[in-house]
C-alpha positions in Angstrom: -28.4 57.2 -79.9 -25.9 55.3 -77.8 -24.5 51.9 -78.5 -24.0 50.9 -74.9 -24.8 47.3 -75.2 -22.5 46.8 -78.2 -20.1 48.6 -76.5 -20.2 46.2 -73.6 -20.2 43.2 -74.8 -17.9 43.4 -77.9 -14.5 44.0 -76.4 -14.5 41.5 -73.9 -16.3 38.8 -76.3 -13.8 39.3 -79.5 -11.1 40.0 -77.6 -11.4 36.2 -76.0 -12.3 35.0 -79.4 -8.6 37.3 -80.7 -6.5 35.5 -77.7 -7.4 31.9 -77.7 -7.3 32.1 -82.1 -3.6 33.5 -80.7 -2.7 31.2 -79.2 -3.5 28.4 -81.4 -1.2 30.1 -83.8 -4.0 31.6 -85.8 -3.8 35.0 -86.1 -1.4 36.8 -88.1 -0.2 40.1 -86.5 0.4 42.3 -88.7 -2.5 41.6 -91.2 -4.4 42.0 -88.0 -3.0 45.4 -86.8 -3.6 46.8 -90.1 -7.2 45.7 -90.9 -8.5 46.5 -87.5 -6.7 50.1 -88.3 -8.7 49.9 -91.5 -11.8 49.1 -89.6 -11.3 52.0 -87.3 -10.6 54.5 -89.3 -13.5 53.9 -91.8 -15.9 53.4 -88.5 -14.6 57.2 -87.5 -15.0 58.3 -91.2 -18.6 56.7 -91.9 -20.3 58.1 -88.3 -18.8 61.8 -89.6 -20.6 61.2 -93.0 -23.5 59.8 -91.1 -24.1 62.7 -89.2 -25.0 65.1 -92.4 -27.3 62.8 -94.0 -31.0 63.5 -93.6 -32.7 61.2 -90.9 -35.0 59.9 -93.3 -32.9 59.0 -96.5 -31.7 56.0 -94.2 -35.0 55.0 -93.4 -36.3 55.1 -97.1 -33.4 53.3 -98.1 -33.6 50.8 -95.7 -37.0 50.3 -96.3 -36.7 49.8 -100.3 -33.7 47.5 -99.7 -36.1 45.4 -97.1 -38.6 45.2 -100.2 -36.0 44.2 -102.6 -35.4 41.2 -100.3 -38.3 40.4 -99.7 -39.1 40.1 -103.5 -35.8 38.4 -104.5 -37.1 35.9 -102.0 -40.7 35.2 -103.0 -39.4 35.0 -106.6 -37.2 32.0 -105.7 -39.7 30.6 -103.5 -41.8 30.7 -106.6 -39.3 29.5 -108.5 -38.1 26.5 -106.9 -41.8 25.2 -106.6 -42.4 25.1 -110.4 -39.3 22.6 -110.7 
């Protein structure tokens, strides 16, 4: 599966966002440098992992979190019409 649309459009689009935040006098360098370091590395780390899980544990996850959701909402809709 490639991510070519993602791949695309994110660079340009948060870089912009990064620059016009810098200049403002928003963004604080070093915080940055290190959580986007962060973000890479666990990125790199979480697609290696990804790779020896089953195909369908994600699915079945996914799925039973999607339920979950679905409950915890129709409980409070329930729950805010009794009041």
């Amino acid at each position: 599966m490639t991510l070519i649309c993602l791949a695309v459009l994110l660079p340009p689009m948060g870089l912009a966002a990064a620059y016009g935040c810098y200049r403002n006098g928003d963004v604080e360098i070093q915080s940055s440098v290190l959580i986007a370091l962060g973000i890479l590395l666990g990125a790199w780390a979480g697609a290696q992992r990804a790779r020896r899980v089953p195909e369908l544990r994600p699915k079945i996850s996914f799925g039973l979190f999607i339920i979950g959701v679905g409950k915890w909402l129709v409980t409070q809709a329930c729950g805010q019409n009794r009041a």
